[in-house]
C-alpha positions as CSV (number, residue, x, y, z in Angstrom):
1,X,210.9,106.1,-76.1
2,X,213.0,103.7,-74.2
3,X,214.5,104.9,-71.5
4,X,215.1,102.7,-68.2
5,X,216.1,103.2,-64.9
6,X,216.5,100.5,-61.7
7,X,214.5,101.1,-58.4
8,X,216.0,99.6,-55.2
9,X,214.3,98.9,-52.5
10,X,216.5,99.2,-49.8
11,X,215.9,97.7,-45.8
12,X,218.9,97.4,-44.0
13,X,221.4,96.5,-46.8
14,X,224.5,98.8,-46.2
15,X,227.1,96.2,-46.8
16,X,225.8,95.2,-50.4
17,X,224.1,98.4,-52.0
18,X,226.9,100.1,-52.9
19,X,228.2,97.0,-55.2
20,X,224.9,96.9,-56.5
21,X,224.6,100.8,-57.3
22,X,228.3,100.6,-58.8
23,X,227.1,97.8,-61.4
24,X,224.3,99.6,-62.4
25,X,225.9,103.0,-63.2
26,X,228.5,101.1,-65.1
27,X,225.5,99.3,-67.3
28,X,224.4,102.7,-67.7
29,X,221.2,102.7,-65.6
30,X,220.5,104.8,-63.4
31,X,219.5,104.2,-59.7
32,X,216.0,105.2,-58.0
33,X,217.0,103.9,-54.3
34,X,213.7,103.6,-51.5
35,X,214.9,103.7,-48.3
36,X,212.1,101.9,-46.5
37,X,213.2,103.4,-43.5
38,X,216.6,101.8,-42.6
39,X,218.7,102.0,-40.1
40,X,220.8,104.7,-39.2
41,X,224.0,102.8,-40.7
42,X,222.0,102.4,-43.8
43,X,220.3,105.4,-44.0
44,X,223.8,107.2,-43.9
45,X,224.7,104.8,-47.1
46,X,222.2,105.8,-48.8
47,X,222.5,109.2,-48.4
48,X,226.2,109.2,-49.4
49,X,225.3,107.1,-52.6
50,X,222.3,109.7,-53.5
51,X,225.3,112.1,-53.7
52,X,226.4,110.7,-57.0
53,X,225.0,111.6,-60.9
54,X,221.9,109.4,-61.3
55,X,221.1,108.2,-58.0
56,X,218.3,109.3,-57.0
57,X,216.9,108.4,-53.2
58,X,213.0,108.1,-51.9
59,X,212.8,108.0,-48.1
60,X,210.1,106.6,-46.0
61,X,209.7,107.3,-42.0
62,X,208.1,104.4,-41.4
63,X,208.9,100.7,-42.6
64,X,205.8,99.9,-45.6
65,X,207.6,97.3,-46.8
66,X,209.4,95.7,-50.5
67,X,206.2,96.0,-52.3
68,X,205.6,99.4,-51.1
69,X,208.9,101.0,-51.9
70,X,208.9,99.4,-55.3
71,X,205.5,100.7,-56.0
72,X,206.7,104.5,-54.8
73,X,209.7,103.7,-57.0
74,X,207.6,103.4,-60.2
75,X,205.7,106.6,-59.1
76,X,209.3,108.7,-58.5
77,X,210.6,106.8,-61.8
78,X,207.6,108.0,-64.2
79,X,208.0,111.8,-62.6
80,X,211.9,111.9,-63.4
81,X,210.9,111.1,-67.1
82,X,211.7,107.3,-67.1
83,X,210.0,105.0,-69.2
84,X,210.6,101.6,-67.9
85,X,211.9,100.4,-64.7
86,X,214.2,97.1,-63.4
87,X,213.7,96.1,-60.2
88,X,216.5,94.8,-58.3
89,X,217.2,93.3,-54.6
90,X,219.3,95.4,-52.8
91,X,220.9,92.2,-51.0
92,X,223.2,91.1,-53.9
93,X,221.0,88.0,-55.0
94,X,220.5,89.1,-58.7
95,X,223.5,88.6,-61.3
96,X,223.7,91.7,-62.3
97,X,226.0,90.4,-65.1
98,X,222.5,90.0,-66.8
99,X,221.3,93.6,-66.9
100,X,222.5,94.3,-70.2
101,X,220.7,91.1,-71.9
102,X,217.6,92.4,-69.9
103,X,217.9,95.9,-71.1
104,X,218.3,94.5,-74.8
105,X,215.3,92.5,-74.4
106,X,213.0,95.3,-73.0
107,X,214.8,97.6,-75.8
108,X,213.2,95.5,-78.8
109,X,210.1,94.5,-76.8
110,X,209.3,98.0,-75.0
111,X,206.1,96.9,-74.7
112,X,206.6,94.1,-72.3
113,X,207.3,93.0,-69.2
114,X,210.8,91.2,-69.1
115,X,210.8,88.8,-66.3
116,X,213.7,86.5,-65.1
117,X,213.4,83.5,-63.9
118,X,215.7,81.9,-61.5
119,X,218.6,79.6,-62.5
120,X,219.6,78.9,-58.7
121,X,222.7,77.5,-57.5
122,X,223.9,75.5,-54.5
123,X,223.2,77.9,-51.6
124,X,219.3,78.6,-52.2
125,X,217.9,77.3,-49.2
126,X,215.8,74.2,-49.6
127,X,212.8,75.5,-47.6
128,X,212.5,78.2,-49.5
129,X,213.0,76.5,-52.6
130,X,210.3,74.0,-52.0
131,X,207.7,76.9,-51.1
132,X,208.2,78.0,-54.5
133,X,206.4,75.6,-55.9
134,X,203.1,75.4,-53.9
135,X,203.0,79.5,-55.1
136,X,203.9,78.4,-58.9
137,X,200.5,76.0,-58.3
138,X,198.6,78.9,-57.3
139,X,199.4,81.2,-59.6
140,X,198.7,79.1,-62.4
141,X,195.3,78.0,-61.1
142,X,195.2,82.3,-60.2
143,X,195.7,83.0,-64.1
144,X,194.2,79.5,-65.7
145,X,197.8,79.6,-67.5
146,X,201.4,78.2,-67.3
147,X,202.4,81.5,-68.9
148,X,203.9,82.9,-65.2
149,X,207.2,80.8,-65.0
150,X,208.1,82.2,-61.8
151,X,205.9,84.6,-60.1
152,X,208.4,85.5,-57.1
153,X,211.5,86.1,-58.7
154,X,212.0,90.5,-58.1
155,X,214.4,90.8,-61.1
156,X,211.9,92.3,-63.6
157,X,211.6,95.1,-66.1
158,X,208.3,97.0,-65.6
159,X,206.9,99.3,-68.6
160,X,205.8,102.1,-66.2
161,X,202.6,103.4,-68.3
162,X,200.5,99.6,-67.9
163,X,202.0,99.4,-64.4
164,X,201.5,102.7,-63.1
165,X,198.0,102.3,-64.5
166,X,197.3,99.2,-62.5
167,X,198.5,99.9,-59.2
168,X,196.7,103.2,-59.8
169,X,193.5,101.5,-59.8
170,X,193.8,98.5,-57.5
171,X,194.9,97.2,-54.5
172,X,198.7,95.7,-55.1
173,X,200.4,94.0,-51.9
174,X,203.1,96.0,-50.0
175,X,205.3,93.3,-48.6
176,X,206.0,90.2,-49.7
177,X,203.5,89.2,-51.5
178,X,203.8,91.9,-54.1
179,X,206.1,90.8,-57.1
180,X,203.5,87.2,-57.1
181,X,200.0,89.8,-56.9
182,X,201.4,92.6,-59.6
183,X,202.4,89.7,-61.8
184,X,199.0,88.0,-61.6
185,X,197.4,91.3,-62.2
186,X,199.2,91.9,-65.3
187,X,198.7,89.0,-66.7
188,X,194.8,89.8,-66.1
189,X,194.9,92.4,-68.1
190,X,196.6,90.7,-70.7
191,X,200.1,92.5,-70.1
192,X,202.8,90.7,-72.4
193,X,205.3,89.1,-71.0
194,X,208.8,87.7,-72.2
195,X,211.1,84.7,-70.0
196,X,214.8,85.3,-69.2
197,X,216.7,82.8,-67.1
198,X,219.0,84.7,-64.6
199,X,221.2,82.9,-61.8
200,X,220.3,83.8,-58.2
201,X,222.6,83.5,-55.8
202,X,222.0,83.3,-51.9
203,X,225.1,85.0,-49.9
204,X,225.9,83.3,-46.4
205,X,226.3,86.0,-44.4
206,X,222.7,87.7,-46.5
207,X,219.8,89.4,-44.8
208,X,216.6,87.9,-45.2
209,X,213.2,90.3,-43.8
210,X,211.0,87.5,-44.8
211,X,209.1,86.9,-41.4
212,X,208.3,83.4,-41.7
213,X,204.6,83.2,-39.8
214,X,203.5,86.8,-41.1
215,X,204.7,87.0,-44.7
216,X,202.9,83.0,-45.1
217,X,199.9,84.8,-43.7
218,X,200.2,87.8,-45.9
219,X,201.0,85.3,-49.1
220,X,198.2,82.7,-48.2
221,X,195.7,86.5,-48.1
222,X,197.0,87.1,-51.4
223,X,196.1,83.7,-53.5
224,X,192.7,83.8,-51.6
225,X,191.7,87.1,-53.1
226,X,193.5,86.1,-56.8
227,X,191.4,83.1,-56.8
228,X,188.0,84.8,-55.9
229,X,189.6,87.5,-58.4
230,X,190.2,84.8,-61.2
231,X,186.1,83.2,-60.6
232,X,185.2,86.6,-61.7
233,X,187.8,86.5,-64.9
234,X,187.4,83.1,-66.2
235,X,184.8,83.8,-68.8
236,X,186.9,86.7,-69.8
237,X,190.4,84.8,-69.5
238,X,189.1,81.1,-71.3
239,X,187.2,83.6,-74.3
240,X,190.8,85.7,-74.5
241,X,192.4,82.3,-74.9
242,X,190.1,80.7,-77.3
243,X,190.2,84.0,-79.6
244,X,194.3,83.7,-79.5
């Protein structure tokens, strides 16, 4: 059975759900939005959008953060019946224009995560950009593999059984450091994983929550408990390899 749905996670993003929601529906997907406790404004939005077929709305009282709204996404997804899940930002970065190359892929490949990996243009900014890399390091050390293109990119297609099952039974970040630590985690356990180029674009006016000092801290946590995490794994990772 293949049948996919998109999870939003939303945080103060009034001005640029609705476009996102309306490209969805007309890709046929239907729309699991997390309000991770928005404003007002937003709130409101949200509330008016959940009015429509297939949109479906989570709400938290208090702010838990991207990771945790996507994660209470997947759980609402799997109990409405879906079987896979694309996560998308609710600010407008992803090219949405790819959703139906993504849903093909995941269609013929049910079984695996379909990742996209970001073809940026000229309004990424360069700090941001150049962090990237120093997480790409990690995460390769993390996983003793290039396999993980690009572990921060949010524009994914989950299989909700091998997900559900993982952040079931461990500890996943809940902010920002949770599309690079369920990533890793898959990959662990062996998930399989397919590579789709999508272009991310970075809107002038955009809203970005990433907290500069806090989220580094949070992200820095992360690759220090993946890399204790991967000691554990290597014999287990290097005989998986050598047996491929």
């Amino acid at each position: 059975m293949h049948n996919p749905c998109a999870i939003i996670p939303v945080y103060n993003h009034e001005t640029t759900v609705p476009a996102v929601v309306e490209a969805l529906l007309a890709n046929g997907l239907p729309c699991l939005l997390v309000d991770d406790a928005s404003s007002p404004a937003c709130a409101a939005v949200l509330e008016q959008l959940a009015r429509r077929e297939q949109v479906f709305l989570v709400k938290f009282a208090v702010n838990q953060g991207k990771g945790a709204a996507v994660m209470a996404g997947f759980r609402e997804a799997s109990r409405l019946g879906f079987s896979h899940a694309l996560q998308v930002d609710a600010d407008g970065q992803h090219d949405l224009h790819d959703i139906k190359t993504f849903i093909e892929a995941s269609r013929t490949h049910p079984q695996a995560l379909i990742c996209g990996y970001p073809l940026y243009d000229a309004s990424v900014p360069k700090g941001r950009l150049y962090a990237r890399y120093l997480t790409h390091f990690w995460v390769w050390v993390n996983t003793l593999s290039f396999q993980i293109i690009d572990s921060m990119c949010g524009f994914r297609i989950y299989p909700l059984p091998p997900t559900l099952a993982l952040i079931n039974s461990v500890k996943i970040g809940k902010r920002m450091d949770f599309d690079s630590d369920i990533i890793v985690r898959l990959a662990w356990r062996n998930q399989p994983m397919r590579w789709l180029q999508t272009r991310v674009h970075y809107p002038q006016d955009g809203i970005s929550h990433f907290r500069l000092f806090h989220d580094n801290v949070l992200i820095t946590s992360m690759h220090t408990r993946l890399f204790f995490g991967m000691l554990l794994r290597a014999p287990m990772i290097l005989w998986r390899r050598w047996q491929a």
